[in-house]
N, C-alpha and C positions, 0 to 999 in steps of 0.2 A: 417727573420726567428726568429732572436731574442724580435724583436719586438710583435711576432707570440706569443712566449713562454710565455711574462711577459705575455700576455693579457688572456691566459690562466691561467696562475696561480691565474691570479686576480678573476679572473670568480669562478675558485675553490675554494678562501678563502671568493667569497658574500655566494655559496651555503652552505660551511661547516658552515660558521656564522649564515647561517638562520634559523635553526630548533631551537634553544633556546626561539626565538621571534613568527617569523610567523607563521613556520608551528604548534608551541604549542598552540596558539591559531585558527587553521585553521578554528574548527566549533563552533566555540564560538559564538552562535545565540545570539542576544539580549533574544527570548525568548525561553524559552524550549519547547523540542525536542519532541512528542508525540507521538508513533510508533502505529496505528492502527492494528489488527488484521483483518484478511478477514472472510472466510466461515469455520468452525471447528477449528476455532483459538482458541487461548491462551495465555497469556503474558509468564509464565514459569509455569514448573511442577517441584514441588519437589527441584527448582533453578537448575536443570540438564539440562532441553530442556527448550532452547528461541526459541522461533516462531519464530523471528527474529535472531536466530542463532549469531553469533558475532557483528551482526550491531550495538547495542548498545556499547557495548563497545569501536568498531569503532571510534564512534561518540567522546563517554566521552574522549578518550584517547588525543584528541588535543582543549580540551576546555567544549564539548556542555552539556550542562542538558539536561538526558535524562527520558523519564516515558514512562514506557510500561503499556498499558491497559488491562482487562481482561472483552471485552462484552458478548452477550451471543454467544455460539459455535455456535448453529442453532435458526435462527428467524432473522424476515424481517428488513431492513434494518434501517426501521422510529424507530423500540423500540430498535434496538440497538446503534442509534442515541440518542435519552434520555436519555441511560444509558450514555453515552459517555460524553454527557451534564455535567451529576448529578457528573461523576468523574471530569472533568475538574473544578468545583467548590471546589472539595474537596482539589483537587492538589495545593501546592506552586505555587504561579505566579499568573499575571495578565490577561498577555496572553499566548499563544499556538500556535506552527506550525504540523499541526496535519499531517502525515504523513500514508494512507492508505495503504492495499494491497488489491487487489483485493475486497469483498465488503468492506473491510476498506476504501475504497474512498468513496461509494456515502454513508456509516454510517457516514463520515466527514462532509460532505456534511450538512446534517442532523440536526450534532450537531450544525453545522457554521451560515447556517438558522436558528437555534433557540436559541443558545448564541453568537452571532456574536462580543459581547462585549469581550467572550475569546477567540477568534482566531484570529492568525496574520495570518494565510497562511494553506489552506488544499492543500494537494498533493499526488496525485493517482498514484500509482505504480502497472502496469498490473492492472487496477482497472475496475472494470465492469460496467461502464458512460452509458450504453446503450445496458447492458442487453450481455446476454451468450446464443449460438446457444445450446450451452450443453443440459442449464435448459431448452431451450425452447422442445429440440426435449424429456429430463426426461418427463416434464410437460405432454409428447403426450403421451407418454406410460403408466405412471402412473394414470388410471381415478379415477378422484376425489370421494371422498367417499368411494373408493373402497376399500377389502380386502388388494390388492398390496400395494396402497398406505398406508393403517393405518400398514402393515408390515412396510415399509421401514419409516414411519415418526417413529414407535416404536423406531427402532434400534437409529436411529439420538437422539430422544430426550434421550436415555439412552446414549449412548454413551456420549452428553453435562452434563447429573449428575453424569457420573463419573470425566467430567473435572472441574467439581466444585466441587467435592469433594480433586480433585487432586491441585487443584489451590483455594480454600477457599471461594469460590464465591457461589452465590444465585443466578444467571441470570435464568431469565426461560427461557425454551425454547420448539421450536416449529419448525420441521424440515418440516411440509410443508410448511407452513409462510414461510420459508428458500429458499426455490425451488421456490416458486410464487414469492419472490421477485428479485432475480436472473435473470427472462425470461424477454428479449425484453420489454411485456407490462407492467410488475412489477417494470423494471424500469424506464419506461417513466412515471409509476405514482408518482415515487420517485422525476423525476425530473420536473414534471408538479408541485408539491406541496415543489420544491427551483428553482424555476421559470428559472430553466434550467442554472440557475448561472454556468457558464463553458465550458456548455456543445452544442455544435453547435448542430440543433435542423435539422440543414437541409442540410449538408455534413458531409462527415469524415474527419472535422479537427479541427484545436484547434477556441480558442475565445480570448476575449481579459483578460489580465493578472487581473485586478484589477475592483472588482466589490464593492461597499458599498450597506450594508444592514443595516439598521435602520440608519445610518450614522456614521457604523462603516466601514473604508475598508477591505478587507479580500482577498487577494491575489489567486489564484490558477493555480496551476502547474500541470505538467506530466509527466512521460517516461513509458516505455516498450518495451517491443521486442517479437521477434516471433522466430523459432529455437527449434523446440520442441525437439530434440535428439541432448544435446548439450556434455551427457558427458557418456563414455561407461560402466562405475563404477556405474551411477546413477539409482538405483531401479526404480525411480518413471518416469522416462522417458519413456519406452515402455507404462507406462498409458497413457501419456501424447499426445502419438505417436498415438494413437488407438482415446482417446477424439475429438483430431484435426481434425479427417478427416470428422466431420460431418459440419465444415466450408467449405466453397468457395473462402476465402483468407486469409491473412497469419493472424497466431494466434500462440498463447502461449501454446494450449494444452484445455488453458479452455475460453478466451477472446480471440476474436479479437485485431488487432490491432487498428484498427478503435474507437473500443468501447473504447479503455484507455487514448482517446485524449481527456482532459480538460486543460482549459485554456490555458497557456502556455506552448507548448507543445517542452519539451527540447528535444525527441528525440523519434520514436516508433522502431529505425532500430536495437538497438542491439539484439546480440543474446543471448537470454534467453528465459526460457519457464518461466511457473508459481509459479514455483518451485524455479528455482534458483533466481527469481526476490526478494528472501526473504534470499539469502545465504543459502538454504537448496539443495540437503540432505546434512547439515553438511559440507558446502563448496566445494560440487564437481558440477563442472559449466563448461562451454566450457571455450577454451584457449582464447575466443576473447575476452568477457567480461567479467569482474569482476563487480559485482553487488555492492561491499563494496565500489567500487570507485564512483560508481553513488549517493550512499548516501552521502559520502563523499564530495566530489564537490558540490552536491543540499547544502547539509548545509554552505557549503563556500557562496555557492551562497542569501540566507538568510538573512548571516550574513553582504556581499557588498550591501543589500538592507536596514538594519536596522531593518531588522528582527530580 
């Protein structure tokens, strides 16, 4: 028994010693950190709402550089891809782990294919690799050229100038471009034109980790979950609850799970919807998963790679 105790106490004084070292450098990526935006996104407004909600800070708090982007709120994935580009040039650093949420991945995607020189690693979170039943059944409803549709792109593209207005940005935008990119075929065309870099073309599951493009390598990752009513506080879940049921398996609200497996695929089982996969609304999330931790660990993960 006493032998029991010291080896205990010893155990006690490795953990209490470690935080000054280890864990203060946990997400200390070789390279920074680059938090993608999805569909109505935005880096912050006013410095009061992160899209990304505390994650950033998460991240900086045990080491990582981080940059939050701001592309356009509605429009297809390829021109939010360019923009993406044209900011990764402007950014300190040489390279980038570009980190998507929902279309923030295949916008990664995108930018990765066509500067592959500044990416170490894109990774999709809930990200939409193959297209949303959502958009697809919008798409059915809304006929093109129609009255409905030039209503409901009105709304989208004003609502995006007020989020450039609110955020200081110029992106254009264009919220049927948005919806067309989104659907099944929209995004097959996305990934016929990054030659499917990730994305398995002919099951639902991951690919292999590391792919070279021009003969640069550029790594890619994944997680997500499904759980669409994870927390009874949360507004945005009864949407969520209502979006899901035009699926046939499990999904987030707005993706499948299927669709968010690229390359390396760390995990599709937890629960989270599309919502809490970004720490919103404001950090109320099921008791099971914590979404902070997932980034967390992906950055550790990163930095054990020379990321």
């Amino acid at each position: 028994m006493r032998q029991f105790k010291l080896s205990l106490l010893l155990l006690c004084a490795v953990i209490i010693g470690a935080p000054s070292s280890a864990l203060a450098s946990y997400t200390d990526t070789k390279h920074p950190i680059v938090l993608v935006h999805g569909l109505a996104g935005f880096d912050t407004v006013g410095g009061l709402v992160n899209y990304f909600h505390s994650i950033p800070y998460q991240l900086e708090r045990s080491g990582a550089t981080v940059h939050t982007v701001s592309v356009s709120f509605v429009n297809d994935s390829w021109t939010r891809g360019e923009q993406l580009r044209d900011q990764l040039y402007a950014l300190p650093g040489q390279k980038f782990n570009l980190i998507g949420h929902s279309q923030g991945s295949p916008t990664s995607r995108v930018a990765a294919h066509l500067a592959p020189e500044k990416v170490a690693s894109v990774t999709s979170v809930n990200g939409v690799n193959k297209g949303s039943k959502v958009a697809d059944v919008l798409r059915g409803v809304l006929p093109p050229d129609s009255s409905i549709e030039g209503g409901v792109s009105a709304i989208a593209d004003a609502a995006g100038s007020l989020i450039n207005e609110l955020t200081g940005s110029d992106n254009p935008q264009d919220g049927v471009a948005a919806l067309e990119t989104l659907t099944t075929p929209g995004t097959n065309a996305i990934n016929d034109a990054t030659q499917w870099r990730g994305v398995n073309r002919g099951s639902c599951a991951g690919t292999q980790e590391t792919y070279h493009i021009n003969g640069h390598p550029v790594r890619y990752f994944s997680w997500g979950g499904g759980g669409r009513w994870t927390n009874a506080l949360d507004a945005t879940d009864p949407f969520l609850v209502t979006t899901g049921l035009v699926f046939n398996q499990r999904n987030d609200g707005l993706v499948s799970t299927c669709s968010m497996k690229l390359g390396n695929v760390i995990g599709t089982h937890y629960t989270m919807n599309h919502i809490d996969a970004v720490n919103h609304l404001f950090g109320l999330r099921s008791i099971w998963t914590n979404p902070v931790s997932l980034y967390r660990s992906h950055a550790n993960r990163l930095k054990n790679r020379g990321l």
